[in-house]
LONULUM-509093 format. One line per 3 residues: number of its first residue (from 1); for each residue x, y, z of C-alpha. Coordinates in steps of 0.02 Angstrom, whole numbers, plus 50000, padded with zeros to 5 digits. Layout:
BEGIN
NUM> X/Y/Z  ...
END
This chain:
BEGIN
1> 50460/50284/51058  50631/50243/51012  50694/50267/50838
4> 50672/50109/50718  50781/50093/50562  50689/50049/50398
7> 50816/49915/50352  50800/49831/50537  50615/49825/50504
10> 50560/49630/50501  50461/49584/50365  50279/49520/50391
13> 50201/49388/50283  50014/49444/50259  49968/49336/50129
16> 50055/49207/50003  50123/49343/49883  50129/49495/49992
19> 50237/49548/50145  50270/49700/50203  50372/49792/50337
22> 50310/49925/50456  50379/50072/50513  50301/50212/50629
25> 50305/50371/50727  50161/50418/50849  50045/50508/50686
28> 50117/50449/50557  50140/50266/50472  50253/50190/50319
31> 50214/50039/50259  50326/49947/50127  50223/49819/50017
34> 50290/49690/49911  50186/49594/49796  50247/49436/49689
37> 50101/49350/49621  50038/49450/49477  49981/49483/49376
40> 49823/49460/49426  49634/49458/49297  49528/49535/49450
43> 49584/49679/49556  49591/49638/49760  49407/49679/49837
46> 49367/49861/49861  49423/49932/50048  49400/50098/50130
49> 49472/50185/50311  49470/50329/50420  49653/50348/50376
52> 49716/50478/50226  49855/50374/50130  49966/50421/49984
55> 50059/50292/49890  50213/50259/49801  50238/50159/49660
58> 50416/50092/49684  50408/49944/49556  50291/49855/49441
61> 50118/49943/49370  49959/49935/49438  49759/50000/49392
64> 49717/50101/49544  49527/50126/49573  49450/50240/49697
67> 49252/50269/49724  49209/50423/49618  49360/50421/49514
70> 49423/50369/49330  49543/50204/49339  49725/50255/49325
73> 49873/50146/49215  50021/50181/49362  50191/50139/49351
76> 50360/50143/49449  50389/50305/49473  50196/50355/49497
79> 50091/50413/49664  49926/50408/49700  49827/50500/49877
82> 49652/50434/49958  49547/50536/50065  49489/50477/50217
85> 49339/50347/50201  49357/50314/50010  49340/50159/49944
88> 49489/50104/49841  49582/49962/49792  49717/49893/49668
91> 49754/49752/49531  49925/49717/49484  49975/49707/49298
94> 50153/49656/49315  50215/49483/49418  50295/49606/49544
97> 50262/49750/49620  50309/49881/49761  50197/50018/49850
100> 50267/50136/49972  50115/50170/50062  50102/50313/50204
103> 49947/50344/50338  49911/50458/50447  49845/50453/50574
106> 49935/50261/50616  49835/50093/50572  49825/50014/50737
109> 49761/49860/50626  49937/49832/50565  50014/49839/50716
112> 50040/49653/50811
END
């Protein structure tokens, strides 16, 4: 697999208000999220994978909710980690946002 710069990464358009860009090794996946239409009154529907993930909080603040666990007020600056299989999701408190997100092992679903 040859070596892929970040910045040379194309963006994808998932949804109106959210693109992100990809980049990947053969175990390991970054995934750079941008989010423009917050905030918003509902978080986005609950989710879960086999993959572990750990997130960055680049811009904006978010509530974070994961199954079993407390909602948490993040901000710029913040992380957050989900196990394997958890069900988790997000709502966005600010107009924009950006999560850093890593996987491991790589989501085959986000690849074209």
């Amino acid at each position: 697999m040859p070596t892929l710069l970040f910045d040379k990464a194309p963006y994808e358009i998932v949804r109106e208000g959210m693109q992100r860009k990809i980049i990947h090794t053969a175990n390991l996946m970054n995934v750079l999220i941008d989010f423009t239409d917050g905030p918003w009154e509902h978080p986005e529907p609950y989710h879960s994978h086999l993959h572990e993930q750990t997130s960055y909080v680049a811009a904006g603040e978010i509530i974070f909710y994961c199954e079993g666990e407390k909602q948490q007020h993040l901000k710029a600056g913040d992380m957050f980690a989900v196990p394997s299989g958890l069900r988790h999701t997000i709502q966005l408190l600010t107009r924009e946002a950006r999560l850093v997100d890593s996987f491991t092992p790589v989501r085959e679903d986000f690849l074209p």
